[in-house]
N, C-alpha and C positions, 0 to 999 in steps of 0.2 A: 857626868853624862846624863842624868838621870835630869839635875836638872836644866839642862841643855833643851832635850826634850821638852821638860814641861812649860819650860820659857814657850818653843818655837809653838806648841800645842794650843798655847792660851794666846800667839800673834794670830795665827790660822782663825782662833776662836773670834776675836776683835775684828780682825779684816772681812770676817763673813758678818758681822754682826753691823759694822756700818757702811759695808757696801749694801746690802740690803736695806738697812736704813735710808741710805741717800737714793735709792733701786728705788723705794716705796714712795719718796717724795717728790720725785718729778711726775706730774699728770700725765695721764694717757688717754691727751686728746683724739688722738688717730689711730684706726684699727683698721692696720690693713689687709685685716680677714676681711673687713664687709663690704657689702655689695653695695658699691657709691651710687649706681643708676636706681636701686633701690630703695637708698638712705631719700635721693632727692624725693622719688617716686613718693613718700611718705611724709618728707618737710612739705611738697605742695598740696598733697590734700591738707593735710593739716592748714597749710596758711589760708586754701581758699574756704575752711570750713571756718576761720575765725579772722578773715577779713583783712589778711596780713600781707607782708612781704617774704621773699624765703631768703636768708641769708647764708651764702655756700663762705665756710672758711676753708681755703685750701692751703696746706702745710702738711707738716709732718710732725712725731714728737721731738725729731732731731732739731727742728728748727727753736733758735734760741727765742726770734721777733713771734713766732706763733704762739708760742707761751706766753711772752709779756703779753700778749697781746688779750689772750683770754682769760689771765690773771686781771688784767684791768678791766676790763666788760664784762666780768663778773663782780669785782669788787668796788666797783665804785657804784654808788646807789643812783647815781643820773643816765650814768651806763647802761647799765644793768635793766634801769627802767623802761629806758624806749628802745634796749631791743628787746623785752616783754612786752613791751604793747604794740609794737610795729613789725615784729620780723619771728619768721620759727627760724632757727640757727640749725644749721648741721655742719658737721666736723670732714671733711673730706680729706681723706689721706691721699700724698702725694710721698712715696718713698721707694728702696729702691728695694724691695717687697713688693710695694705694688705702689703701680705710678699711674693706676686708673686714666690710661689713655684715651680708652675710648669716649669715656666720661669729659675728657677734656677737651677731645675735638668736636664734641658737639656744641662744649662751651663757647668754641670760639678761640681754641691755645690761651688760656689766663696763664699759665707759666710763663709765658714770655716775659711777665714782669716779675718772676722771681716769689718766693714766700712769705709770708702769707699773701695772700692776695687774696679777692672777695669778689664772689659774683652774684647779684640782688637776680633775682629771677621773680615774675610774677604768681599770683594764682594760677597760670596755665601752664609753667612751668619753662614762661618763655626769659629768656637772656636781657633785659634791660639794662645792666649795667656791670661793666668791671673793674674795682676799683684796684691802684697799684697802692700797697698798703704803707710805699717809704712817703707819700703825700699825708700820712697820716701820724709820721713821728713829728717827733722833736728831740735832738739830743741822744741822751740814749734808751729811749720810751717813747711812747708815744703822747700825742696832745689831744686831751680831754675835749677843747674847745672845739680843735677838727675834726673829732671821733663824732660827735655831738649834730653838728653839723652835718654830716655825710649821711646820717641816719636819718636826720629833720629831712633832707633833700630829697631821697628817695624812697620814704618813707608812701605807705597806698593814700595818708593824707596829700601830701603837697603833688601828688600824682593826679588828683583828683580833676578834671576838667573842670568842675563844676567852679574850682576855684579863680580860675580865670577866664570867667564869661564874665562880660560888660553887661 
């Protein structure tokens, strides 16, 4: 009996030991304690204070494509780079905690195309663009080329008028 117990003591011990573990390893892009009208309120000053775009990512931690997603546009160095020089990024939670609706309907409903989805907003914090984010895989990830791309496009450079006067 005794050690029956200490078998079952040191399972209990291991199953807390790597669900915690595996607990501590998924990121926790979305907090939906915070206050999303807020989050943007403070990505747009920030982008019109350094000449940027504000890029809204909307998801959840549940979502498996929003993690790949931020797992890749942090870790690849061409990624990573032009949304540093082009975009302040915020994390907007979308879950069933909190489904920041009202946040969405001024957006314009971007759920309608599902998780993650991405909406470019300017320095004044207006809506220029929603992108649906399955145009942006390949496979079972996404593609770098069209990541790449959608950034160069909407980026406050190629927004620039200046660039297509004759």
């Amino acid at each position: 009996m005794k050690n029956l117990f200490t078998s079952f003591f040191l399972y209990l011990i291991l199953v807390g030991f790597f669900c915690t573990a595996y607990a501590q390893e998924k990121p926790k892009l979305y907090s939906p304690e915070a206050d999303a009208k807020a989050q943007v309120k403070e990505a747009v000053a920030k982008a019109k204070a350094e000449g940027k775009q504000v890029f809204l990512q909307i998801g959840g931690n549940w979502c498996g494509w929003c993690l790949k997603f931020n797992k890749l546009s942090t870790t690849d160095a061409q990624i990573d780079s032009s949304f540093k020089a082009n975009y302040v990024v915020a994390h907007i939670n979308y879950s069933k905690e909190n489904m920041n609706l009202a946040l969405l309907e001024q957006l314009h409903y971007p759920q309608r195309f599902g998780f993650p989805v991405f909406v470019i907003l300017n320095d004044k914090g207006e809506r220029i663009h929603t992108q649906n984010s399955a145009y942006l895989e390949k496979g079972d990830g996404y593609d770098k080329a069209r990541i790449l791309e959608f950034l160069k496009n909407w980026s406050t450079s190629a927004l620039d008028p200046k660039h297509y006067q004759k």
